[in-house]
N, C-alpha and C positions, 0 to 999 in steps of 0.2 A: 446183636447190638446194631443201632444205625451208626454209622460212621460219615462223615463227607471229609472228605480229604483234599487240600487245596495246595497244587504245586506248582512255583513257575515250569519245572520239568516233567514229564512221563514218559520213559522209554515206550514204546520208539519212534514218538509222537517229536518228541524234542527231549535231547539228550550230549548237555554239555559237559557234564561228570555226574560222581555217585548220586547224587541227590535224583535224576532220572530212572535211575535204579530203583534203589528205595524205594520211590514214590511210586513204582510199579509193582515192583515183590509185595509191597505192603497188598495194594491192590486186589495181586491174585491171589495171595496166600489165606489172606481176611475174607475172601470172599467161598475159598476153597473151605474154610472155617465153618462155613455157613454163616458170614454175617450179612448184612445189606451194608453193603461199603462200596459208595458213591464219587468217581474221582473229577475235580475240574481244574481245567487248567488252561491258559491261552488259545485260542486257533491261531497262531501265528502263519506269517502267506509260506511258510516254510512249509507246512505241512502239505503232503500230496492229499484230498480230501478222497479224492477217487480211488486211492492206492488203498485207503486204512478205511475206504467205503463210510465213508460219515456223512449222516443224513440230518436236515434241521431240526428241532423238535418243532413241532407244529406249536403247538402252545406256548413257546416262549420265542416272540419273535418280537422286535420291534419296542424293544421297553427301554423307558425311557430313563435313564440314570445323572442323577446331576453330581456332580464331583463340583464343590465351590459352586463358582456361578455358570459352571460350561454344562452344560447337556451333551452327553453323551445316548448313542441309540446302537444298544447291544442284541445282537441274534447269539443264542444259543443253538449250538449242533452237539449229534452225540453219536460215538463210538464204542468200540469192546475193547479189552486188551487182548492181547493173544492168547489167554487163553478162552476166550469167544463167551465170557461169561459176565465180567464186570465193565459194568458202565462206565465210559469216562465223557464226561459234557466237556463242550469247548465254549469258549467267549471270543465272539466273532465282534470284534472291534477293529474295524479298517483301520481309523483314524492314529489305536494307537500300536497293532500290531502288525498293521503292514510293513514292515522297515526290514524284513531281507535276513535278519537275524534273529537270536532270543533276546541278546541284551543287547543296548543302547550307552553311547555315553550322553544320549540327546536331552534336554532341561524337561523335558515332561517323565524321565523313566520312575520317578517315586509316582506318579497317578497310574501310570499303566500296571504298574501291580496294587498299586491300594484299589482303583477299578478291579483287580480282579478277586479281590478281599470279598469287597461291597458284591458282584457278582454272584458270589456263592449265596450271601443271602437271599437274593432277587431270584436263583434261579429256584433255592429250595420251597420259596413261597410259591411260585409257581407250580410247585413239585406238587404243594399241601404237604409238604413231606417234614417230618420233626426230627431231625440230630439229636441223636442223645451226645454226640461226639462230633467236633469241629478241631480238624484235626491239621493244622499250618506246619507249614514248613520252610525254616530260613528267612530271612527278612523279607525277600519280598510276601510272604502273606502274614507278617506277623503282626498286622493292625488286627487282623478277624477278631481277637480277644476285646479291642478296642470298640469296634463295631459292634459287637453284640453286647455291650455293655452302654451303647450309647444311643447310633441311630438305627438299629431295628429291638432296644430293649423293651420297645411298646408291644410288640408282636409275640401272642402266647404259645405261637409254633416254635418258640424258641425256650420258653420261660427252663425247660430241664436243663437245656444242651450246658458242656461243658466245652473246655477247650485244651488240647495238647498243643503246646510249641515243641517242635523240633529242632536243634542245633547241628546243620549239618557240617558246617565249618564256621568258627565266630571271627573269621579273618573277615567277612563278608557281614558286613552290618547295616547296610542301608543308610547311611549318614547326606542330609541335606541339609539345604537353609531353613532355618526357621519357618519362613516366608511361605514355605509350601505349604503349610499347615489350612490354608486356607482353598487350596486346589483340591483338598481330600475329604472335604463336606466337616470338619470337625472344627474348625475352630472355636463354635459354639462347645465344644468339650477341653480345651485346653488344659484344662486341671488334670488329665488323663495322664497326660505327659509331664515327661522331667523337667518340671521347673527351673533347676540350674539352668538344663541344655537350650529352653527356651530363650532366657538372660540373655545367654553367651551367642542367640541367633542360631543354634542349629538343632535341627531334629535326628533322632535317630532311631529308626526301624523296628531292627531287634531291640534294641533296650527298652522302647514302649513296649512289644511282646511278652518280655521276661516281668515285667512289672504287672500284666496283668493275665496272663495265663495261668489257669488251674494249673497245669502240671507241667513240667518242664526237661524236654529228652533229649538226649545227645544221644553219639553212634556207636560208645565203647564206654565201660566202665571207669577207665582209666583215665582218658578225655576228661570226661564229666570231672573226674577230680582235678586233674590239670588245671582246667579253664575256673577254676575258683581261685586260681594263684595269680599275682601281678605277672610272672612268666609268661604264662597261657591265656590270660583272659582277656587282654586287647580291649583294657579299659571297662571292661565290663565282670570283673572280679568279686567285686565288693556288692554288687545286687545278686550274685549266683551265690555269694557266700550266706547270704541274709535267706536266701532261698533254698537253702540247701535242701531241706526239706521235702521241698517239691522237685528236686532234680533227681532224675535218673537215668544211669548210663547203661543202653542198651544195645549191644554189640549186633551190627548191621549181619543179616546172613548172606549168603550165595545162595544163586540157582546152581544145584548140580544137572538140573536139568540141561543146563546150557555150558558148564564149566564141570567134564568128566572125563577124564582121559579113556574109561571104557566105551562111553561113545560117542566120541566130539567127532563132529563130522567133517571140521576145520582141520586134522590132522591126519595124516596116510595112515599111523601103525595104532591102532586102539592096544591099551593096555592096562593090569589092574593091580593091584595090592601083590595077588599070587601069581601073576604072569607080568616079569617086567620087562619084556622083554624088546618090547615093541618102544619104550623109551629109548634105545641106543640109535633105535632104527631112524627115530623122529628127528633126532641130534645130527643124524647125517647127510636128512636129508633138509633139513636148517644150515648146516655149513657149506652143501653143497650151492645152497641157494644163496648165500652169502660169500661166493668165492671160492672156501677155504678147500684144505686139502682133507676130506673125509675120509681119508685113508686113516689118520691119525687121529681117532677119537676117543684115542687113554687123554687124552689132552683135556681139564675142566672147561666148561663152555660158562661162561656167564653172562645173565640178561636183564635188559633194562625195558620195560612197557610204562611208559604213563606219559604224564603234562611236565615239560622241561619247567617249573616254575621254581623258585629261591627254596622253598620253604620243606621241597622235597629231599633238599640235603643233597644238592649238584657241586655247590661251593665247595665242598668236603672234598669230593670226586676230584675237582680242577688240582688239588694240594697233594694227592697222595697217587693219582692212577696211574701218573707216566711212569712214577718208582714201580709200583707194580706188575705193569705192563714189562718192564723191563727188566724184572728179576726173575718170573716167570712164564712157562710157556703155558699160554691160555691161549680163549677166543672171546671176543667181547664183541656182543651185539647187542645194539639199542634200537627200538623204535619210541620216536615221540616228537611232540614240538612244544615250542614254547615261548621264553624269553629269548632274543638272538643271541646272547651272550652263551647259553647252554650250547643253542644249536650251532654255535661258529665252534666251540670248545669241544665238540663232540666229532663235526668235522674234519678239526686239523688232527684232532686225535686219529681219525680215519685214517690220514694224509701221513701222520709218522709212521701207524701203523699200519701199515694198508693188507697186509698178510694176517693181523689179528684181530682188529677192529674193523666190523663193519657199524654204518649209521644211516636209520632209517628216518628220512626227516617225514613226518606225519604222522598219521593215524593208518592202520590196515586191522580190519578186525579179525580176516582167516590169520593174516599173520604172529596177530598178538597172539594164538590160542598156540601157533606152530610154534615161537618163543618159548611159551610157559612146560611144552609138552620136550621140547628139544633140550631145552636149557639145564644145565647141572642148579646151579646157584644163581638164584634170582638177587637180586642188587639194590634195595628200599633204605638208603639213611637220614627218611626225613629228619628234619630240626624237629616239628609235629605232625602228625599224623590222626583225626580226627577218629579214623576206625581204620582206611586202607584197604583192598580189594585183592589188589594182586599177589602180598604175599599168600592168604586163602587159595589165592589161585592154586599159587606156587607148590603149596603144602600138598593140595589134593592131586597135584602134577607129577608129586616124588622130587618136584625141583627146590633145596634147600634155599632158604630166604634167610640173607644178611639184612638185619636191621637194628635200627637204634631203640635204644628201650622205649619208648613213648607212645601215648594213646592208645589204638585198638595194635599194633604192632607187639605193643609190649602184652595185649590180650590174649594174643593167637601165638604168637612164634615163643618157644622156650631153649632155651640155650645148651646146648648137647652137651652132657658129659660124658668123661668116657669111661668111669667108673662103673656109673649105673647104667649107661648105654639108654638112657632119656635125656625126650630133648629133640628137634627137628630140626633146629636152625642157628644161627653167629648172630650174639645179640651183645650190641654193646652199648654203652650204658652214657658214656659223653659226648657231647656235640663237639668233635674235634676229629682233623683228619688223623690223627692219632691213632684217636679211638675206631676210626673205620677201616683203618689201614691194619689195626690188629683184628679185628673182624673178618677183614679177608681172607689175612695168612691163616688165620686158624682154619678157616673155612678151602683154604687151598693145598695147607701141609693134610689133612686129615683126606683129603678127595683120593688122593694114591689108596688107604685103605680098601677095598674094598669091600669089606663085612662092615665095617662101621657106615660105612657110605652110605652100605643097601640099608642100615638099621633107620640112619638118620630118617631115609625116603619113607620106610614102612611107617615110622611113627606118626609123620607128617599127614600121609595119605589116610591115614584110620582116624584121624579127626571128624568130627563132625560140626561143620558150620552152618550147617542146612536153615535157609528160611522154614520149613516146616518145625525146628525147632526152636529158631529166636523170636519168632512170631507168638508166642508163648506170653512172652516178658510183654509183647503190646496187649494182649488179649487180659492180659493180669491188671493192667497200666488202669485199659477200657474199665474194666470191671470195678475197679476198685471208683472210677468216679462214675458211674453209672450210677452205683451203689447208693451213694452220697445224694443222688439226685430223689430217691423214695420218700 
């Protein structure tokens, strides 16, 4: 199938969360498939062009694009991903991606992604090339459905294509004034968009997307059903509801290629299912990089990797850790940043405990992989969770993941019994410190075991989350609107 795939993100091009991910594994997996699956996305001045060797296309140079009444004058360049097979084009716009970052809080940032909507069309006529599949991701490209429905509906290179929206968090909606409708070449299409939101002065992104996309995908089964509820859907419930139809929740994979404790090259002691040896090893040398006394590693270690942000379930944490911290002997390590309120709370935590708690303010990526491979119990209580990464990590690590029932969380992690000895992880079920503070104990009184311990690891690690096999569910997704287009 052709596919063209349109992200503000592609690992390792630009990479502010999963959504850079995805937008990559899709990439190399679809193309490993044997499909022609085409990626574009920003040249933002962030990228090294010489480091990731990206050369202009000769043929698409110097074209002219009007958005409203401004002209704009776009160069096309093009690169591989890592795995040196799939093409990824950039949209070389000074004017609106020079700015030092991905995202902006600055009054033009809804044209800098409708520009890169509109791009994708201009660059595939350039191409002569026909999409069976126009395939957007998150608000910023979710006008594409709009666009080929509007100003390049004249053009018969397009007449089959259909279009996939992707939901990779619906916290993130693209919401503007009204007023812009007229800087993104549409306003001769008005009728396109929500009438209400017009009324009311504002526009919004995704909600134009979901209204006219063929098909409509999220990251986890669970999600997809969430975000049809007033709880989960962030105002945007009652159009996923009317569409349920075309909604489907399809659970983001891992590269094991790059997340394998047998051979992550981020950690000293590789180890596997039948040799685990080399996990105690990694734990001590994680504590020993963290202070602590690695003499003492019957002690649970527990670990924290991601974005300090509200919705990951830190609030919980500030209500119930210092009881914990202080009833038991652990070790508790975090990397991340975020909101300051986390990262000051995580700090003084350091500060009381400075023999238990260490805190990594940043990102390190050998370290995150040393965390997930070192760590006993990995630490996830978001409020929601869209699909989630690092519990996966965790599972294939042997490191048991505490998490709240929700989204893809509640897809991947299953709650150990000690009956049937299934189960991999402490999964609870209410957004209260309560309910995470019993998620702990249980997850800390059962760690002295050690048969149930190793049981919990084995079941975790024999999962498979593999992009070569959720890559499946999009190839199903393609097919079934390809199909439609005969």
């Amino acid at each position: 199938m052709r596919i063209c795939l349109v992200s503000a993100e592609i690992a390792p091009f630009a990479k502010i969360g999963g959504l850079g991910d995805v937008s990559a594994a899709l990439g190399k997996y679809l193309k490993e498939n044997g499909h022609d699956i085409r990626l574009v996305m920003p040249l933002y001045d962030t990228i090294d062009r010489a480091k990731y060797d990206l050369a202009p296309v000769k043929f698409a140079q110097n074209i002219s694009l009007w958005m409203g009444k401004h002209e704009y004058v776009i160069h096309f360049w093009s690169g591989r991903l890592s795995n040196g097979k799939t093409d990824v084009y950039f949209v070389q716009c000074d004017e609106l991606y020079k700015r030092g970052e991905v995202y902006t809080s600055d009054p033009d940032e809804p044209v800098r992604f409708a520009l890169l909507s509109a791009a994708a069309f201009e660059l595939c006529q350039k191409m002569g090339w026909s999409p069976q599949i126009f395939h957007a991701n998150d608000w910023h490209t979710a006008l594409i459905p709009l666009y080929l429905k509007s100003l390049y509906s004249w053009d018969r290179l397009f007449k089959s294509a259909k279009t996939v929206l992707t939901i990779h968090n619906i916290g993130y909606q693209g919401n503007f004034p009204a007023r812009i409708i007229n800087d993104l070449g549409l306003n001769s299409f008005y009728q396109l968009f929500d009438s209400y939101d017009l009324f009311h002065g504002r526009l919004n992104f995704l909600k134009s997307g979901l209204l006219h996309a063929d098909k409509i995908t999220t990251v986890s089964p669970t999600y997809a059903r969430e975000i049809q509820t007033p709880e989960y859907g962030e105002g945007l419930d009652g159009i996923l509801r009317k569409r349920s139809h075309d909604l489907v929740g399809i659970l983001n994979g891992v590269d094991y290629e790059e997340w394998n404790p047998e051979k992550d090259p981020n950690i000293p002691y590789p180890y596997s299912v039948k040799n685990l040896s080399g996990k105690k090893k990694n734990k001590q040398v994680l504590l020993q990089k963290a202070g602590f006394n690695a003499a003492d590693s019957d002690r649970p270690l527990l670990g924290i990797v991601g974005r300090l942000v509200e919705h990951k379930g830190f609030d919980l944490m500030m209500d119930c850790m210092e009881e914990i911290l202080t009833s038991y002997e652990l070790w508790f390590i975090i990397l991340g940043s975020g909101e300051a309120r986390y990262e000051n709370f995580f700090k003084e935590l350091q500060q009381r405990f400075p023999d238990k708690v260490a805190f990594y303010n940043g990102y390190d990526y050998a370290l995150s992989h040393l965390i997930e491979a070192g760590a006993d119990i990995f630490v996830m209580p978001s409020r929601y969770e869209p699909c989630g990464l690092n519990q996966i990590y965790s599972l294939k690590y042997g490191t048991a993941p505490v998490v709240r029932k929700t989204g893809g969380l509640a897809d991947t992690v299953t709650l150990y019994d000690w009956k049937t000895q299934t189960g991999d992880g402490f999964v609870f079920e209410h957004y209260s410190p309560e309910g995470l503070k019993w998620a702990l104990e249980y997850a800390l009184t059962t760690y002295p075991n050690k048969k149930a311990w190793k049981k919990i690891m084995i079941n975790g690690m024999k999962k498979d989350f593999s992009w070569q096999k959720q890559i499946r569910e999009y190839e199903k997704l393609y097919a079934s609107l390809a199909g439609e287009n005969k």
